[in-house]
C-alpha positions, 0 to 999 in steps of 0.5 A, a space after each residue: 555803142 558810141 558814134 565813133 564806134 570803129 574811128 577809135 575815138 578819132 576827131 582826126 576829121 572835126 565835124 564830119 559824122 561818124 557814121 557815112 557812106 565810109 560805113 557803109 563800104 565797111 571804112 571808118 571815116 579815118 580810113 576813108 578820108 586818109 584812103 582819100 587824101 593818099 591817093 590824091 597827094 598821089 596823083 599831085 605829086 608823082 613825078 613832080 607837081 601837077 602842076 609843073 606839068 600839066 602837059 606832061 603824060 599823067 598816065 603814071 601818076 593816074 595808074 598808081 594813085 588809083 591802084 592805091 585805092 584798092 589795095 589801102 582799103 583792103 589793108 584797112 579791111 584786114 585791119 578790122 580783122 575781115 576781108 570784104 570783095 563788095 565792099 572793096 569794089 564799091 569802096 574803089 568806086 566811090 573814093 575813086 570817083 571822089 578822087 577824079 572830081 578832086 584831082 580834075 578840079 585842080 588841074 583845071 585850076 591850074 590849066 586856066 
């Protein structure tokens, strides 16, 4: 076995180890950080930049960014060839929270 064993090979990442919390939610560390990254350009983008509207409503753009999350990993899930509801719920949790800090920080950068 090697240590990308599920990332294809993939350096996609650079450093990042190829084992993580990603492992343990049953996600390479491809299909995690891309969940990730999807689901933040997501909420910047959606009806125009964040931050073009920071007094917008956000309520669109947090619903669908979120509900991206579950249905990408169950894609990634399936992919792997097995379906997985805890690992799908904890891995909606930890991207999701990981999301928030993200988006939340930008907006507060562009907020000041």
């Amino acid at each position: 076995m090697s240590s990308n064993e599920g990332d294809s090979g993939s350096s996609f990442f650079g450093s990042f180890p190829a084992r993580g919390v990603w492992t343990a939610l049953g996600l390479s560390r491809a299909w995690f950080f891309s969940i990730l990254a999807i689901s933040i350009v997501a909420f910047l983008f959606i009806d125009g930049a964040v931050w073009n509207h920071l007094e917008d409503n956000h309520f669109r753009r947090i619903v669908i960014s979120y509900m991206a999350i579950p249905g990408l990993i169950t894609v990634a899930q399936l992919s792997r060839g097995r379906f997985d509801l805890p690992a799908l719920l904890g891995g909606a949790v930890v991207i999701g929270a990981l999301k928030l800090l993200v988006t939340a920080l930008v907006v507060l950068y562009f907020s000041i």
